[in-house]
C-alpha positions in Angstrom: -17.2 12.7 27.0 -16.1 9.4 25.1 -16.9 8.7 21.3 -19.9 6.5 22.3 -21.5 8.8 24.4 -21.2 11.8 21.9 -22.9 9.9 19.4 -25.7 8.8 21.6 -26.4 12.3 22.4 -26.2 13.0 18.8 -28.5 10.6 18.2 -31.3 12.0 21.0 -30.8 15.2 19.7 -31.5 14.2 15.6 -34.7 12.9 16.6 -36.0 16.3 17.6 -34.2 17.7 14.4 -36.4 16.6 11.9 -38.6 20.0 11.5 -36.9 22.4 8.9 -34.2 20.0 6.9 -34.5 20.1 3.5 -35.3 16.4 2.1 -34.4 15.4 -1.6 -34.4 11.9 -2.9 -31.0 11.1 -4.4 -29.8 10.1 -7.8 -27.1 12.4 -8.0 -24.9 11.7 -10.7 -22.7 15.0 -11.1 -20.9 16.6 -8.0 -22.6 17.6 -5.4 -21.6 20.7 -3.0 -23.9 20.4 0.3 -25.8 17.8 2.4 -28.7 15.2 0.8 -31.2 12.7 2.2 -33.3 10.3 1.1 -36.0 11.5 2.9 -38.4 12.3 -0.1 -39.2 9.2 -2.1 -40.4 8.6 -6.0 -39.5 11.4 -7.4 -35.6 11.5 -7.8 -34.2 8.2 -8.2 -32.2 6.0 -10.1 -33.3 3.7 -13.1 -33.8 1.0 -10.7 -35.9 3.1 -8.5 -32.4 3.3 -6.0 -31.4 6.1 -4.3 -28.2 6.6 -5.5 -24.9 8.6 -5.8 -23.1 7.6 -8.8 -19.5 7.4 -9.6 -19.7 10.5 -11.8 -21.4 12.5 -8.9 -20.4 12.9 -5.6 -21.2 15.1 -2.6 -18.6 17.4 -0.5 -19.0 19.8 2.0 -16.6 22.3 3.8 -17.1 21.9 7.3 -19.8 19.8 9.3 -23.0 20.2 7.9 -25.5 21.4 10.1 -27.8 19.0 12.7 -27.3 16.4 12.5 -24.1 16.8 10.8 -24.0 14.3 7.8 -23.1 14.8 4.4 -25.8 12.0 3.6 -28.3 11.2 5.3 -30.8 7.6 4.7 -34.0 8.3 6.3 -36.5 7.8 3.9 -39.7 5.3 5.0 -40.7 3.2 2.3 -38.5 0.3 1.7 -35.9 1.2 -1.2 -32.3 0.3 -1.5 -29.7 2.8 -1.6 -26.4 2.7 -3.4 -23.4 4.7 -2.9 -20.7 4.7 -5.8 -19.1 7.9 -5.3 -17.2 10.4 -3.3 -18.3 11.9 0.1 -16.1 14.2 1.4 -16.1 16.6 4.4 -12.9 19.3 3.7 -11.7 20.8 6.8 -9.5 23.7 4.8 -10.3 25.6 2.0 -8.7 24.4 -1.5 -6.0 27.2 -1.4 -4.8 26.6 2.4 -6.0 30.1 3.5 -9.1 29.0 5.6 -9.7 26.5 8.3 -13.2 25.2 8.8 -14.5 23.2 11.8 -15.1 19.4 10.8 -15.6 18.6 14.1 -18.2 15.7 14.7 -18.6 15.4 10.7 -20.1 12.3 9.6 -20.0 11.5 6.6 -23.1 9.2 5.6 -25.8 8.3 8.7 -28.2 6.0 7.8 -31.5 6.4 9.9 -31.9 10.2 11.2 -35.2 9.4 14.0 -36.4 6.0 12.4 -35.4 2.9 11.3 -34.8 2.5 7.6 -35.4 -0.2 5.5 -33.4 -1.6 2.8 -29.9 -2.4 1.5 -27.2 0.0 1.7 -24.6 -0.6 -0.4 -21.1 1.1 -1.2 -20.1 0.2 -4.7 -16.3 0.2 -6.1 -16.3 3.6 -6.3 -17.2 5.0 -3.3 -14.9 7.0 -1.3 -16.2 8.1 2.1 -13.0 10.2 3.0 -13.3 13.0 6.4 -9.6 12.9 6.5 -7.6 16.0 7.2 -6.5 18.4 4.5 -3.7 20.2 6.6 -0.4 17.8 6.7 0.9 16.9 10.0 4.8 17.3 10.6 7.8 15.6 11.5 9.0 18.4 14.1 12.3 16.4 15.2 12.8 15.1 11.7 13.0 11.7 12.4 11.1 10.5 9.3 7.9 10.2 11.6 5.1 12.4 12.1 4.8 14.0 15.1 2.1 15.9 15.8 -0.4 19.1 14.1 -0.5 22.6 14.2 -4.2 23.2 14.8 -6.6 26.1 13.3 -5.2 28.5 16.1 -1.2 28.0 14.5 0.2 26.3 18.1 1.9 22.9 18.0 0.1 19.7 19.5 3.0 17.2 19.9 1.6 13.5 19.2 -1.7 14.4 18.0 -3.0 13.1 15.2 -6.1 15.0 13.8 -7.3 18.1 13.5 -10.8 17.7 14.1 -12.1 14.6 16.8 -15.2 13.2 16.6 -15.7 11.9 12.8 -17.8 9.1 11.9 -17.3 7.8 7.9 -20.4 6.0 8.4 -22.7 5.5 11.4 -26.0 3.8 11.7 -27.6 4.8 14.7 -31.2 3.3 13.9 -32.2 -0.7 12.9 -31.8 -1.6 9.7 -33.8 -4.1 7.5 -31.6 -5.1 5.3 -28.1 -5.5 4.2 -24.8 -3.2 4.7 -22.4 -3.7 1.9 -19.3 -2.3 1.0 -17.7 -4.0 -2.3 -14.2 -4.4 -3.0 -13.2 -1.3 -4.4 -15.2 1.0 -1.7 -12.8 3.1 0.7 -13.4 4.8 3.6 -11.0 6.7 5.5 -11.3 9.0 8.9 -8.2 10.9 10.7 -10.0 11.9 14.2 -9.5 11.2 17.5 -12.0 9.9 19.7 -13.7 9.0 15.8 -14.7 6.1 14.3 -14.8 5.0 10.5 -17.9 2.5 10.3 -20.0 2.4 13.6 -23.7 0.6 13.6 -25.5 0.9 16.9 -28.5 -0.4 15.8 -29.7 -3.5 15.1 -29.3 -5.3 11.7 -32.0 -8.0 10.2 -29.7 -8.9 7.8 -26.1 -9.2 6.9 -22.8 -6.7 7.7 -20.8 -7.7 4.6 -17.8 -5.7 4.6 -15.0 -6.4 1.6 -13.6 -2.2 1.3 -10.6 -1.1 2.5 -11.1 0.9 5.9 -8.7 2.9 7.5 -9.4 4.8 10.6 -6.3 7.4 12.4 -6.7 9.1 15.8 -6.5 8.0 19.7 -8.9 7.6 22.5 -8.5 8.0 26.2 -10.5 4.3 26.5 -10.8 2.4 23.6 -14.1 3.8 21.9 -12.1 4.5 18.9 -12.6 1.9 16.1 -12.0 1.5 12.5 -15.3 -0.8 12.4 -17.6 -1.1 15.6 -20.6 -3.2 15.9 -22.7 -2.1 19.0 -26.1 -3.4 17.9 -27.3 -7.2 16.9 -26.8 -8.2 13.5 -29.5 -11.4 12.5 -27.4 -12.8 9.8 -23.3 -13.2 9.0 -20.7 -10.2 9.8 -18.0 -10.8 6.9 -15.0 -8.9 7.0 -13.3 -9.3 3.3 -11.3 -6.3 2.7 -8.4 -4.4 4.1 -9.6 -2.7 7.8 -6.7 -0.9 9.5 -6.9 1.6 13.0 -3.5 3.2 14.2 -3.2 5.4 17.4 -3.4 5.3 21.3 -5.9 2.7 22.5 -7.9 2.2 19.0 -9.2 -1.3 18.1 -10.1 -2.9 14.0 -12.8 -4.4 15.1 -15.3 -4.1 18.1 -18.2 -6.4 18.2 -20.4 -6.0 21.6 -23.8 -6.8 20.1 -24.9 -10.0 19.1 -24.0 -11.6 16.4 -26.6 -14.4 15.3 -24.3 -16.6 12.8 -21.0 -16.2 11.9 -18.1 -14.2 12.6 -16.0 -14.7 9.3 -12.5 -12.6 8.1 -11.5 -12.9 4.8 -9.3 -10.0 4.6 -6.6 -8.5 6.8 -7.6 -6.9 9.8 -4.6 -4.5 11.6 -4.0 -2.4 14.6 -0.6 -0.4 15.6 -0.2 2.1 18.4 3.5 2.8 17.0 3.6 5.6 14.6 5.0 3.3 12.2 5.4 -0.4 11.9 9.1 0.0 10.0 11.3 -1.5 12.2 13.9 0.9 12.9 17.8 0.6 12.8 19.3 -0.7 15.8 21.7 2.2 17.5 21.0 4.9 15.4 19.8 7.7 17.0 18.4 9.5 14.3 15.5 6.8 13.6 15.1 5.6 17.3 11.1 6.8 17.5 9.4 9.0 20.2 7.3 7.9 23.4 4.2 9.6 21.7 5.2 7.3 18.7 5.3 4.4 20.4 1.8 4.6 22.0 -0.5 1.2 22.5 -3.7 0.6 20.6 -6.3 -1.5 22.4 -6.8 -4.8 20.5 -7.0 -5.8 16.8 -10.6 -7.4 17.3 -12.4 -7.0 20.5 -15.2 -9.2 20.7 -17.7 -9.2 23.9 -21.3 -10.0 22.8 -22.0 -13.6 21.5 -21.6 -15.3 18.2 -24.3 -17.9 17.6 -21.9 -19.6 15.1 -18.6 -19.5 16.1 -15.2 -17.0 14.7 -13.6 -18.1 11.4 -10.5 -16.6 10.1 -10.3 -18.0 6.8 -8.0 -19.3 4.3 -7.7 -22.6 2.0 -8.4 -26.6 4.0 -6.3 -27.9 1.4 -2.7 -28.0 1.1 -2.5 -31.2 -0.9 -5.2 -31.9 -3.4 -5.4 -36.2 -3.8 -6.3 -37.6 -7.1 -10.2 -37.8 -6.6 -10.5 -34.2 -5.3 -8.2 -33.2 -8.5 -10.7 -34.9 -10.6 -13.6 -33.9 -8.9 -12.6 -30.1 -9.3 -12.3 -30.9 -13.1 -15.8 -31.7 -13.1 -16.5 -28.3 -11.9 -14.1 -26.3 -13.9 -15.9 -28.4 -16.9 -19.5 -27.8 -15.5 -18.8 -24.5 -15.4 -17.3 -23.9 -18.5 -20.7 -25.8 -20.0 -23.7 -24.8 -18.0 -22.9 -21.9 -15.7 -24.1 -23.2 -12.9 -21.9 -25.7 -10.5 -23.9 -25.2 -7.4 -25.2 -29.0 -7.6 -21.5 -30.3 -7.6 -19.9 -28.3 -5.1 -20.8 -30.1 -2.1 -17.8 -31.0 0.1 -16.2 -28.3 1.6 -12.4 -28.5 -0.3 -14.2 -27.5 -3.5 -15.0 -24.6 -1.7 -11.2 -23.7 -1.7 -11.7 -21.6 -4.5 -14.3 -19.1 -2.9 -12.1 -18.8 0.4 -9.1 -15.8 0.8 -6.7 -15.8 3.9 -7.6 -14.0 6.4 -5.6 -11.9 9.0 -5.3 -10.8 12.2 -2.7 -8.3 13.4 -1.5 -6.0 15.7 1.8 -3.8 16.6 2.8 -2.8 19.9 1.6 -3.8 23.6 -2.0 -4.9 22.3 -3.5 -8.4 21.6 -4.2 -9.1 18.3 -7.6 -11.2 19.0 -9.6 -10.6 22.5 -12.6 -13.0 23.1 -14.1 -11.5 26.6 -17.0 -13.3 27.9 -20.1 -13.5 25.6 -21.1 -17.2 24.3 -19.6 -18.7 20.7 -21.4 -21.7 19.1 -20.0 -23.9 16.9 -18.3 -22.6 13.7 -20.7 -22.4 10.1 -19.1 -21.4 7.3 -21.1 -19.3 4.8 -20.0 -18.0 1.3 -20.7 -14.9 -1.0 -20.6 -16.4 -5.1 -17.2 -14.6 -6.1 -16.5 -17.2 -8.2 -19.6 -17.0 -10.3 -21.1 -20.4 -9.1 -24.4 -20.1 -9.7 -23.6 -18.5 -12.9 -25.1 -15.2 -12.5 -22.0 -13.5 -12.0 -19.7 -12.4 -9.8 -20.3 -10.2 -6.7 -20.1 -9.7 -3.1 -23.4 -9.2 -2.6 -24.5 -13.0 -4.2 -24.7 -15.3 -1.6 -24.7 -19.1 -1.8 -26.8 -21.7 0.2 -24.2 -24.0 0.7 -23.0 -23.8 4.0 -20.6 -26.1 6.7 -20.5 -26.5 10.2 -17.6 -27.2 12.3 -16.9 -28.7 15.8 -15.3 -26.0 16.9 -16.1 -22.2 17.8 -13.1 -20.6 16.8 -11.2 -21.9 13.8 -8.1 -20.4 12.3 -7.3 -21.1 8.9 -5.4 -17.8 8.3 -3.1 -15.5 10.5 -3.2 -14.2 14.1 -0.3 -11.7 15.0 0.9 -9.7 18.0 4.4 -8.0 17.4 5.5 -6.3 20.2 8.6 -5.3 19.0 10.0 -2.3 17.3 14.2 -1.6 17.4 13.0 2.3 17.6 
């Protein structure tokens, strides 16, 4: 049964689950050990009347929770924000390596059990949403490469790479109203095959605004396995702004087959590799040549088949000279800003924009394309901007978002990196 189908029948069966969960609201700011939800409302949350897990708290579990397996779970009704700014962990051995649980299927935050949820989910600096494996794996031939595991039962899997398949860091099987954000800072890290770090199915009225550092490990038989995976429609921009990695046998970054109703933007570096490493090896020495099973072939570094009503930007500065009235005219701002705050007013042509942009990236190692555009519709490129240079002089944030926006001639524009290396010595 593939990734996608496992967490559709999840899905069916949560909705039938509801009867006999314990529900707490959250503001949990001291660890944690067993599952919450947000599923009681007004009574336990934060000074901003958030649900919220704060960076001195932080909830971990050994083994998968019970139905319908989450560590955390957002299904409250009313419309509230949530914020997660600490560790959720699911351990899959105990803290003195003498017992094996089953993290099979784990997930570790699911956002809408039976009914949509409504409200911003947002994963601040400090959040660590981490089902990664607690037992090392091993470099049998000692070749300075992983290999494979020895599973819960002690035998040897050659070329596997997790312990438990199935994992989900976050997955958001029901529509959302309202934003998902993860600010720079936030992590979130799965080893699983057939898993998935950050997987929305449902739809979004609102925007996927993604600047944490993903990083998803395991292998698929198809290519369900995704570091993030956008199934359902999203009604505003998808931004990509942090670091979002997937490694194994026919995994993908990014997979976007919903539809997207603005823009596609990537402001961060987006990576794939089927090779076990990315070190090129050296040349004739037998000792570092690597393995078939660590050579494998991951899917695609972005795999995009739904439409994008405004077009695919991977972003990075316009300018590589600056003439004497655009120097000047960006000492107006730097004044303006310096005086009032706010330089919203002046900023009006898209160079002084430079300063809001990073580079983004696209790359992948081994036989997969970096960037695969198949079928769906892309309109014409509109650039949008979140204020991380304090422009409107409220501060600085990912989740403050300027009106100013341009549009471009062109659905797909480039202004950073796209990479395929298909070459490794080993």
């Amino acid at each position: 049964m593939s990734f996608i189908t496992r967490l559709l029948c999840m899905a069916l069966a949560v909705s039938v689950l509801l009867a006999g969960h314990m529900a707490r609201a959250l503001d949990i700011s001291e660890p944690v050990t067993g599952p919450v939800d947000t599923g009681t409302t007004g009574s336990e949350l934060d000074e901003d009347a958030n649900h919220a897990i704060s960076g001195g708290g932080g909830v971990s579990v050994e083994a998968t929770p019970p139905a319908p397996g989450a560590v955390v779970i957002i299904d409250h009704t009313d419309t509230r924000n949530v914020v997660i700014d600490g560790p959720v962990t699911v351990h899959d051995r105990s803290e003195d390596d003498l017992v094996d649980f089953d993290a099979n299927n784990a997930i570790g935050v699911l956002v809408g059990r039976a009914a949509p949820v409504q409200g911003t989910i947002s994963f601040g600096s400090q959040a660590f949403i981490n089902l990664t494996d607690d037992k090392p794996r091993f470099d049998v031939d000692e070749d300075g490469v992983f290999d494979g595991i020895y599973d819960d039962s002690g035998a040897y899997r050659g070329g596997a790479t997790a312990q438990d398949d199935g994992r989900v860091g976050v997955y958001v099987p029901q529509n959302l109203s309202g934003d998902l954000l993860a600010l720079n800072g936030a992590r979130i890290s799965v080893t699983a095959d057939d898993g998935g770090g950050f997987i929305i199915e449902g739809d979004i009225t609102g925007r996927v605004n993604l600047a944490a550092t993903l990083i998803y490990i395991g292998a698929d038989a198809s290519d369900d396995a995704v570091s993030v995976g956008i199934y359902g429609d999203v009604s505003d921009f998808v931004r990509l702004a942090g670091s979002v990695s997937a490694t194994g046998q026919n995994v993908v970054g990014l997979r976007v087959s919903g539809n997207l109703a603005r823009s596609l933007q990537f402001e961060g570096a987006t990576a794939v590799s089927g090779f076990a490493t990315t070190v090129v090896s050296s040349a004739g020495d037998p000792q570092t040549l690597l393995d078939a099973n660590e050579l494998g072939a991951a899917a695609a570094g972005v795999k995009l088949t739904g439409n994008v009503g405004e077009g695919v930007l991977v972003n990075g500065n316009i300018n590589a000279v600056t003439t004497p009235g655009e120097s000047q005219s960006l000492q107006a701002i730097s004044e303006a800003r310096v005086d009032a705050g706010d330089v919203t007013g002046l900023k009006t042509q898209p160079y002084h924009y430079d300063q809001n942009r990073t580079v983004g990236s696209i790359s992948s190692f081994g036989d997969a394309p970096a960037l695969v555009m198949d079928g769906g519709t892309y309109g014409s490129v509109v650039e949008r901007f979140v204020d991380t240079t304090n422009d409107g002089g409220d501060g600085t944030d990912d989740s403050l978002y300027l009106t100013q926006n341009f549009s471009y001639s062109h659905s797909l524009i480039n202004r950073g990196t796209i990479t395929a290396n298909g070459l490794n010595d080993g």
